[in-house]
LOLO-741679 format. One record per residue (C-alpha): z, x, y; residue number from 1; residue in one letter. Coordinates in steps of 0.25 Angstrom, whole numbers, always signed. Last residue first. Example, Ala and Ser with C-alpha at 12.3 -4.5 7.8 and 13.67 -1.06 7.14 Angstrom:
// LOLO-741679
((+29, +55, -4), 2, s)
((+31, +49, -18), 1, a)
//
This chain:
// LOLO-741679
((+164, -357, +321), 474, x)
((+158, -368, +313), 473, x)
((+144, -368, +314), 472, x)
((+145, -352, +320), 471, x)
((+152, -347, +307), 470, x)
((+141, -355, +299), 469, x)
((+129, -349, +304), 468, x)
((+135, -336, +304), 467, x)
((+138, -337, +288), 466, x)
((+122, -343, +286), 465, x)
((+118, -330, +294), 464, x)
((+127, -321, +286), 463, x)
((+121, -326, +274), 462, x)
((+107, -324, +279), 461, x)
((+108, -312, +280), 460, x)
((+115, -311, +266), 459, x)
((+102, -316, +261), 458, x)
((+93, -309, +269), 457, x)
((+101, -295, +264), 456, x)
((+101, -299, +251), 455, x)
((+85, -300, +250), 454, x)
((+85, -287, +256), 453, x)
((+80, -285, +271), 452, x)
((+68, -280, +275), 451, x)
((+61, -293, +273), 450, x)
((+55, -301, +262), 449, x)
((+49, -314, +261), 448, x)
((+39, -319, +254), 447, x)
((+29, -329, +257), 446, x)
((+32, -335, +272), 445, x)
((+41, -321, +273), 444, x)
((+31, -312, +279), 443, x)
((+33, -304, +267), 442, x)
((+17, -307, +261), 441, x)
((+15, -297, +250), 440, x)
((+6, -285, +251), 439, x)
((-6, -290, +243), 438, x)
((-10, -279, +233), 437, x)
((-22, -276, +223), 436, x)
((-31, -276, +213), 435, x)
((-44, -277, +215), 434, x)
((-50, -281, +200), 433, x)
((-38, -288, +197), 432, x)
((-35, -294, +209), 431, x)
((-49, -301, +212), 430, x)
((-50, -305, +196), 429, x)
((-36, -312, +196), 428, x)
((-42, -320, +210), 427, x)
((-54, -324, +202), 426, x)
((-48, -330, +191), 425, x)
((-39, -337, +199), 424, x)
((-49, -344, +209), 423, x)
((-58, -347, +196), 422, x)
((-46, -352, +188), 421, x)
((-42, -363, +200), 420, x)
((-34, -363, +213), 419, x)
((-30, -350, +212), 418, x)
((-20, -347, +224), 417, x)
((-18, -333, +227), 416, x)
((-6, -328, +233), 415, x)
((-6, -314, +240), 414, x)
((-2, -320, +254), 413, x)
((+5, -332, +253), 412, x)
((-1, -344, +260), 411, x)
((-7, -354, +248), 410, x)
((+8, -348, +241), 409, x)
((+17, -356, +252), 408, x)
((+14, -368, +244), 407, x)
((+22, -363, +232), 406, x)
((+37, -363, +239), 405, x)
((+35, -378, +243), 404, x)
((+29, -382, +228), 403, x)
((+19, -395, +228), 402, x)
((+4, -388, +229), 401, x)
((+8, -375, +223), 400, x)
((+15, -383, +210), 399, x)
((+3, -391, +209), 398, x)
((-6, -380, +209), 397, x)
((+3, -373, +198), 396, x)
((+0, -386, +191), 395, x)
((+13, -395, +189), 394, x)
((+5, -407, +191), 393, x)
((-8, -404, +187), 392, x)
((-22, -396, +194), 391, x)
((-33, -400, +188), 390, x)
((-39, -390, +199), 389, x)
((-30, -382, +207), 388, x)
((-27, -370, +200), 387, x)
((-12, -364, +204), 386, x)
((-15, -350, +199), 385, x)
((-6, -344, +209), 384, x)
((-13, -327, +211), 383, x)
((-2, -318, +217), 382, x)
((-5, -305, +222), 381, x)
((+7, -294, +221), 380, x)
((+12, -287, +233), 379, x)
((+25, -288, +230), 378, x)
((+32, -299, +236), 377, x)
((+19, -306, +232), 376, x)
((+23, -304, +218), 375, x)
((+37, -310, +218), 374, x)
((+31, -321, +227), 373, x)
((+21, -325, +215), 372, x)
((+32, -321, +205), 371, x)
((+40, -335, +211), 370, x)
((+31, -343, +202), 369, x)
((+20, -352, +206), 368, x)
((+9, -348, +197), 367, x)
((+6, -332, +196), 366, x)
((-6, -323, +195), 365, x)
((-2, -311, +199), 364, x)
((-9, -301, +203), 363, x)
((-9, -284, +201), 362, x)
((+5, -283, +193), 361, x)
((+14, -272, +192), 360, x)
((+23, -279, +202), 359, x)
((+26, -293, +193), 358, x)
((+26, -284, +180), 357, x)
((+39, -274, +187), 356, x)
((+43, -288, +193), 355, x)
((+43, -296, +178), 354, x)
((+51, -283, +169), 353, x)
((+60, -282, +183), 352, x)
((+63, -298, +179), 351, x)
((+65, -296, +164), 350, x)
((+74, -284, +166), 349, x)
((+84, -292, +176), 348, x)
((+83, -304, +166), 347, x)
((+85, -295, +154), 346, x)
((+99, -290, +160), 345, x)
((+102, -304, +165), 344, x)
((+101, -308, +149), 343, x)
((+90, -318, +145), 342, x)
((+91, -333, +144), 341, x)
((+90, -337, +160), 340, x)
((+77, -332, +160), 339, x)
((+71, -329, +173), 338, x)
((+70, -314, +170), 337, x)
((+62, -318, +157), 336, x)
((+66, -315, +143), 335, x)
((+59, -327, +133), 334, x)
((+53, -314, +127), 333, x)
((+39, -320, +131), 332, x)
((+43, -321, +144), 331, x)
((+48, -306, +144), 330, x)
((+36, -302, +138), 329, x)
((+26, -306, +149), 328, x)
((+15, -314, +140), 327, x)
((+1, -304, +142), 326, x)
((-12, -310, +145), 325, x)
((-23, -303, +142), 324, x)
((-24, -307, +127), 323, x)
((-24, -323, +131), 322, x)
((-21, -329, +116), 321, x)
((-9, -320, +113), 320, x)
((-6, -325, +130), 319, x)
((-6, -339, +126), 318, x)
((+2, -338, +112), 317, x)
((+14, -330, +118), 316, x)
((+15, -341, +131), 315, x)
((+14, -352, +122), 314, x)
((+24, -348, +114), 313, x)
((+31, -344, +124), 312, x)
((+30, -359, +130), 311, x)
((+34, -365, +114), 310, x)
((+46, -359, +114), 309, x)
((+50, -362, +128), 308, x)
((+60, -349, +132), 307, x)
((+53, -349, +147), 306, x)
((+49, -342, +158), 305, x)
((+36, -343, +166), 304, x)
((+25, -336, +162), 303, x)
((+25, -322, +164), 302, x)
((+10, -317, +159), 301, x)
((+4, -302, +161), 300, x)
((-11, -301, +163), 299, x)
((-15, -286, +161), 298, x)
((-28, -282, +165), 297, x)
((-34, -267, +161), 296, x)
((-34, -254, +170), 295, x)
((-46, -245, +172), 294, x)
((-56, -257, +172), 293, x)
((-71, -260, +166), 292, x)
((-71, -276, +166), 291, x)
((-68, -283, +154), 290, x)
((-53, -284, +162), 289, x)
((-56, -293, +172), 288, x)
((-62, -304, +163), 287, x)
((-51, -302, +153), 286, x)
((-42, -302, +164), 285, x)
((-47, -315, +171), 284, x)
((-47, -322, +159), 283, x)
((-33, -319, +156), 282, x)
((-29, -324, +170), 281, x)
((-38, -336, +169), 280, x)
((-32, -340, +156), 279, x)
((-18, -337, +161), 278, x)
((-22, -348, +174), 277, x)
((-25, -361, +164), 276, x)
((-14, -356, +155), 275, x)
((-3, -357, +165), 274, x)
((+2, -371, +161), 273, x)
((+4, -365, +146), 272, x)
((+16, -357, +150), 271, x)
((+25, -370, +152), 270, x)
((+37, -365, +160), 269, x)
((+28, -364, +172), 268, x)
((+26, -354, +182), 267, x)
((+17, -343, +175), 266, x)
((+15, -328, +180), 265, x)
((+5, -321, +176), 264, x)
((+6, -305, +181), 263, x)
((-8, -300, +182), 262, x)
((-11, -283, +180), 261, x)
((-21, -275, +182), 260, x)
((-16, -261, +180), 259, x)
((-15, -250, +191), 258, x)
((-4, -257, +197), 257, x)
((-2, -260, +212), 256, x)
((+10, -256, +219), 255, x)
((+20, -265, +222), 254, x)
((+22, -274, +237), 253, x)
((+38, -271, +240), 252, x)
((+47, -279, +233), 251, x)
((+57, -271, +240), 250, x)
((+60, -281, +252), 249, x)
((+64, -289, +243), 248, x)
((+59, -300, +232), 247, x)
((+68, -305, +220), 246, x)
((+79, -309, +230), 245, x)
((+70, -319, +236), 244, x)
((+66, -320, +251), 243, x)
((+76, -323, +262), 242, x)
((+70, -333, +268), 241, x)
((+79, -343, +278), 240, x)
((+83, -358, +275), 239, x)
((+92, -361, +286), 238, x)
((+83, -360, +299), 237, x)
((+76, -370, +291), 236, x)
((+87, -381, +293), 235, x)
((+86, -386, +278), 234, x)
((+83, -399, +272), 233, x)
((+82, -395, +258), 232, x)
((+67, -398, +259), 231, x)
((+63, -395, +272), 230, x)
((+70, -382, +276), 229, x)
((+66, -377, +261), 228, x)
((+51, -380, +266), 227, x)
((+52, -374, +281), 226, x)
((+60, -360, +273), 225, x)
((+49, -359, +261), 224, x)
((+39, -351, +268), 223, x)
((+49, -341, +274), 222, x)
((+52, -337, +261), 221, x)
((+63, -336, +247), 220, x)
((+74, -345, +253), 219, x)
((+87, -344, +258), 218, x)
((+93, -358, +261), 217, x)
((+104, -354, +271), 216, x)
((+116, -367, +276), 215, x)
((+114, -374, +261), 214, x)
((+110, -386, +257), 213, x)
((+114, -396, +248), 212, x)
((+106, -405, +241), 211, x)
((+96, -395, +243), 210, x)
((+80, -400, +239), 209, x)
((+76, -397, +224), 208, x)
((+68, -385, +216), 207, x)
((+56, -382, +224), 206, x)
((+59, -377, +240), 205, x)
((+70, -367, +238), 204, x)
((+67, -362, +224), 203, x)
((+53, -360, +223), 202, x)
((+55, -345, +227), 201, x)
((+68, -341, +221), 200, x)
((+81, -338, +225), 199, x)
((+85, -352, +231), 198, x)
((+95, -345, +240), 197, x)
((+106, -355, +246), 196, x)
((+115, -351, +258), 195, x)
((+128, -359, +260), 194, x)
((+137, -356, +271), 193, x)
((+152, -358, +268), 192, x)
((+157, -371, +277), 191, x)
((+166, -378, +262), 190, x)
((+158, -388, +259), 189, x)
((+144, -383, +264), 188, x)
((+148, -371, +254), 187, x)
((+152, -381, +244), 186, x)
((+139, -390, +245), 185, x)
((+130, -376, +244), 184, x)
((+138, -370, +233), 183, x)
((+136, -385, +224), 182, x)
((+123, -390, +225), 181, x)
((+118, -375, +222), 180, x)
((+129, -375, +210), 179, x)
((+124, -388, +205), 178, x)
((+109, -384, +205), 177, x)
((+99, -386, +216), 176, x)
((+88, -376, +210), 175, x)
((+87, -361, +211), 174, x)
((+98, -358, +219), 173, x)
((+108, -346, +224), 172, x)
((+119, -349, +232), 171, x)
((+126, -343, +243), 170, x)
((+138, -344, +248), 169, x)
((+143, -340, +262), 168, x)
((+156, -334, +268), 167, x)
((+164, -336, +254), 166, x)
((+179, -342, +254), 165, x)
((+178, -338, +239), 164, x)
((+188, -348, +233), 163, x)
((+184, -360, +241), 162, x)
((+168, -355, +238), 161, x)
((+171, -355, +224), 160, x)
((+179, -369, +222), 159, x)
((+165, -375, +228), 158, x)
((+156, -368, +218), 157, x)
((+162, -377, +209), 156, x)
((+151, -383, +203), 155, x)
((+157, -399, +197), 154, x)
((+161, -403, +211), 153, x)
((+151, -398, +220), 152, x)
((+141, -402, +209), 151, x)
((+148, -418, +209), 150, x)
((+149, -418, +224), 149, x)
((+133, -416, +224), 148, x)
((+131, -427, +214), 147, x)
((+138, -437, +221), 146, x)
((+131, -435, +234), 145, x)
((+117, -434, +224), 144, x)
((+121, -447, +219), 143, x)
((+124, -455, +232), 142, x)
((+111, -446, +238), 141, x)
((+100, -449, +228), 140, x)
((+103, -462, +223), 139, x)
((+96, -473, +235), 138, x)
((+84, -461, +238), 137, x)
((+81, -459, +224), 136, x)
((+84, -445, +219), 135, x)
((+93, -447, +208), 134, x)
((+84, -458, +204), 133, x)
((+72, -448, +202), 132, x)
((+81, -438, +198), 131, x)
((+86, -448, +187), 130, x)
((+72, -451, +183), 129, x)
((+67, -438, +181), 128, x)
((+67, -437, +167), 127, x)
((+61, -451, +164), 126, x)
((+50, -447, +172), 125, x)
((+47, -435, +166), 124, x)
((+46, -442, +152), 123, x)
((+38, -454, +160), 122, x)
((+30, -441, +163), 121, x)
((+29, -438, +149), 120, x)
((+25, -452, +144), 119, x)
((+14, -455, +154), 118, x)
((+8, -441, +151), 117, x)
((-7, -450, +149), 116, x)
((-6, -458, +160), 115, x)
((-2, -447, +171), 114, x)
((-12, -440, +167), 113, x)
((-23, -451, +167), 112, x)
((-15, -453, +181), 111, x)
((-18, -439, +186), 110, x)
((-32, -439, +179), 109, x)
((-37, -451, +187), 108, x)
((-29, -446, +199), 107, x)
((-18, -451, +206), 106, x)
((-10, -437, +199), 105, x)
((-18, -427, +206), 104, x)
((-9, -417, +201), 103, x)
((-14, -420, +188), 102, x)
((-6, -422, +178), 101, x)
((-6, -411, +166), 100, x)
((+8, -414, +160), 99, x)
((+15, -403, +165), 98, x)
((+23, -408, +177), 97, x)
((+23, -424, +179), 96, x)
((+34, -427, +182), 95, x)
((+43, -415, +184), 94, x)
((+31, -409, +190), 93, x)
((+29, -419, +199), 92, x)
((+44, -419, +203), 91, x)
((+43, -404, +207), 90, x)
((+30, -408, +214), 89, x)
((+36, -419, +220), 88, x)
((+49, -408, +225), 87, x)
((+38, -398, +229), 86, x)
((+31, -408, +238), 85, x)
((+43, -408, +246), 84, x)
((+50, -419, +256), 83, x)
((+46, -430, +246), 82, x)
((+53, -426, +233), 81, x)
((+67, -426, +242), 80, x)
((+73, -434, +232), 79, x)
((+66, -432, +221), 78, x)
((+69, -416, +219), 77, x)
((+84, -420, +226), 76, x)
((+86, -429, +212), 75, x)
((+81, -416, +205), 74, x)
((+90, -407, +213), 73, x)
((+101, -415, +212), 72, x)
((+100, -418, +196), 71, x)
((+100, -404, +197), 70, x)
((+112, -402, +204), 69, x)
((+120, -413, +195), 68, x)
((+116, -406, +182), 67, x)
((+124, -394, +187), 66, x)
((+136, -400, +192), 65, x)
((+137, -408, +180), 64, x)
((+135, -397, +171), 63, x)
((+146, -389, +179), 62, x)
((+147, -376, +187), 61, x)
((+161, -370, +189), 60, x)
((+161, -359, +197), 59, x)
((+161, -347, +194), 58, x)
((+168, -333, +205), 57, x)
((+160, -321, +203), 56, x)
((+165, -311, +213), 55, x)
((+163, -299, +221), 54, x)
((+150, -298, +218), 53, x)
((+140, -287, +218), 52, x)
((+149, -276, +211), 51, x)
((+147, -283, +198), 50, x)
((+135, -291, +199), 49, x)
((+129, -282, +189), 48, x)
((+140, -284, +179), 47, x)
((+140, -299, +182), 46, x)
((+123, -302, +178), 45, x)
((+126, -296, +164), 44, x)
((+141, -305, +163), 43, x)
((+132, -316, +169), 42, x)
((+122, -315, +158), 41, x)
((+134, -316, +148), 40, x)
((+139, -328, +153), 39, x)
((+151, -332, +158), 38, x)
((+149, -333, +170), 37, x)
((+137, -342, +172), 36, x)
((+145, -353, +164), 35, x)
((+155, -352, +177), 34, x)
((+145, -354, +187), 33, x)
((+144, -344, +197), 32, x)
((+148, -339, +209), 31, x)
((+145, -325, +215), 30, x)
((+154, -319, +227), 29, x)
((+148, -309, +235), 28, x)
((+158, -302, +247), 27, x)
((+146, -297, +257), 26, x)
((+137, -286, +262), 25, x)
((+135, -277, +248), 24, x)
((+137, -288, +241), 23, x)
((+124, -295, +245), 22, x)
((+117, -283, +241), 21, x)
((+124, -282, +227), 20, x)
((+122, -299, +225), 19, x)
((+107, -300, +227), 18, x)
((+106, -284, +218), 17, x)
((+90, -288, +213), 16, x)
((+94, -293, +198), 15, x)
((+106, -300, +204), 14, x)
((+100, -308, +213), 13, x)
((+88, -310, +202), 12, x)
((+98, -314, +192), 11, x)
((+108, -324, +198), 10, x)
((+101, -337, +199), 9, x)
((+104, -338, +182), 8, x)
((+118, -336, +184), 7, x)
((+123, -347, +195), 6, x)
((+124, -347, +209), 5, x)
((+133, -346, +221), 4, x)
((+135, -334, +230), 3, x)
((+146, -333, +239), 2, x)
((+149, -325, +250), 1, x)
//
């Protein structure tokens, strides 16, 4: 088989043996652009690979090829903005996203708002125009037909497939770029079975709809299969859970520490949006904490990653301010496990650095971040701080209310939804003077996790996709 992809997707298959476990039952050969090959993080991620993969074979990957794929997902956002109330949201938030607008934008206040940051928003608007026009019923398909040729063309994925002969390819996505357009139309090309794995939670149902889509979507739940169906248009018996490589069958509920401890973790890229909920939490502690305990409260911050100047130093001068609250140090160090900068060696510590502080924890108090079912995997409550009242475009109560893979969280068992300070303030104290566990939900609505290994439902359904295809044309 074939796996298609490029550097960045590559480090949490790599980090949990993905490619070592599909070796194991088939011939694995690994495509990659040709910029990615010649990097030093590749030569890191290569030695590792080394007895995984019978071949690396690039392929050629142009600008055009990759500007073109995103111009298609953000024309196909507009396009299809109607079938799913992520999509508006998604175009909301491009529009009108961080400029305190009511969500209730009819509203006095909303149009006050909307008044006031006219400049801004005709900003946004500007920006977006040639999605909006890409995406008009009378353009979209001429220029998206043309623009489809242009990737298959320009990312030569199709030269690798002719020179493998491979049973099945699969391709690893995290949004519709080029290379995605491009492995999927080649495969339908040339009758190879395409299987598509949107490795993380959001993935499947936020980004775009499929210009192309593939004979197995694999995606992270049961909850999530009618939704992915619907948007890219999908037989659903086609779109099967596999769960996410970063959670197995050994992610197993962890033992309780002694110590009081809250991971915080933060979904934006601008730090400061979290600051009505962080002032809760560190209130919460000092309160907590003033009380006779053998074990003191540690509130431990991850915001979202970024090298912004100006966000990291706010990030440094909020929690110097807020003496309970302490900035996780590979954030500050600008050295996350999601950061493209740092070596693959630091990534791999970096991430095991985040789980050993993700299971030590007693609660976590996250917005809508794929470390809520990373710690309901293991046992660990979750509180969402998505507060209701004042509520803005962009808000963590917007996002809940308009993302597909969000919604499910009202349902999952061990998430707390805290509508307001109060609700939140009250929750943190419940689990931290009774601390405890809440074995997580496997059913596979929320989380899904079987007996088998992550690899093992991939190539299952693999063999699946292969046998679907030998009876069509057989």
């Amino acid at each position: 088989m074939v796996v298609a992809g490029n550097l960045s997707h590559l480090d949490q298959f790599v980090i949990h043996g993905f490619f070592k476990e599909l070796s194991e039952s088939a011939t694995v050969y690994l495509t990659l652009p040709e910029e990615d090959i010649a990097t030093e993080r590749w030569a890191e991620v290569a030695k590792i690979l080394d007895d995984s993969i019978t071949e690396v074979v690039p392929y050629r990957y142009s600008a055009r090829a990759k500007t073109s794929g995103y111009q298609l997902g953000a024309a196909l956002t507009y396009r299809y903005r109607k079938a799913s109330s992520g999509y508006r949201g998604r175009i909301s938030n491009s529009l009108l996203g961080n400029l305190d607008i009511p969500i209730r934008v009819a509203s006095v206040g909303g149009i006050w708002s909307l008044l006031k940051n006219g400049r801004p928003i005709f900003k946004n608007i500007l920006h977006q125009t040639p999605a909006i026009l890409r995406g008009s019923r009378g353009f979209f398909w001429i220029w998206s037909f043309i623009s489809v040729r242009r990737i298959v063309r320009e990312c030569e994925i199709l030269r690798v497939l002719l020179a493998v002969s491979p049973d099945a390819i699969i391709t690893l996505m995290q949004r519709q770029a080029g290379f995605v357009v491009a492995s999927l139309a080649s495969g339908e090309s040339e009758g190879v079975p395409t299987l598509l794995i949107p490795y993380k939670w959001d993935n499947a149902s936020s980004k775009s709809p499929l210009i192309q889509t593939p004979n197995k979507m694999l995606v992270y739940n049961l909850g999530i299969r009618e939704t992915c169906s619907k948007l890219h248009k999908i037989d659903i018996g086609s779109v099967v859970a596999v769960g996410s490589v970063e959670v197995s069958n050994r992610s197993s509920v962890s033992d309780l520490n002694q110590d009081r401890y809250v991971l915080l973790i933060g979904a934006s890229a601008n730090a400061s949006e979290s600051r009505r909920w962080l002032e809760v939490c560190n209130n919460v502690a000092q309160m907590v904490s003033d009380k006779p305990r053998d074990s003191r409260i540690r509130l431990f911050w991850r915001p979202y990653p970024t090298a912004d100047t100006k966000n990291l130093e706010f990030m440094k001068s909020f929690v110097s301010s807020h003496q309970n609250i302490e900035l996780d140090q590979d954030i500050a160090d600008v050295k996350s496990h999601r950061s493209g900068s740092v070596s693959f060696g630091e990534a791999r510590l970096s991430y095991f650095r985040f789980i050993d502080t993700l299971s030590s924890a007693s609660v976590v108090v996250s917005e809508g971040t794929s470390a809520i079912v990373d710690a309901r995997a293991r046992g660990i409550p979750v509180i969402y701080p998505a507060f209701k009242k004042d509520s803005t475009i962009g808000s963590q109560w917007f996002h809940m209310n308009h993302s597909e893979h969000l919604k499910g969280l009202r349902e999952t068992t061990g998430v707390f939804i805290a509508k307001d300070e109060q609700e939140l303030e009250r929750l943190l104290v419940d689990f931290l003077t009774n601390p405890r566990r809440i074995p997580a939900d496997n059913s596979g609505q929320s989380i899904f996790v079987d007996e088998r290994s992550y690899a093992q439902r991939v190539l299952d359904v693999v063999d699946e996709a292969i046998a679907e295809k030998s009876a069509k044309t057989g």
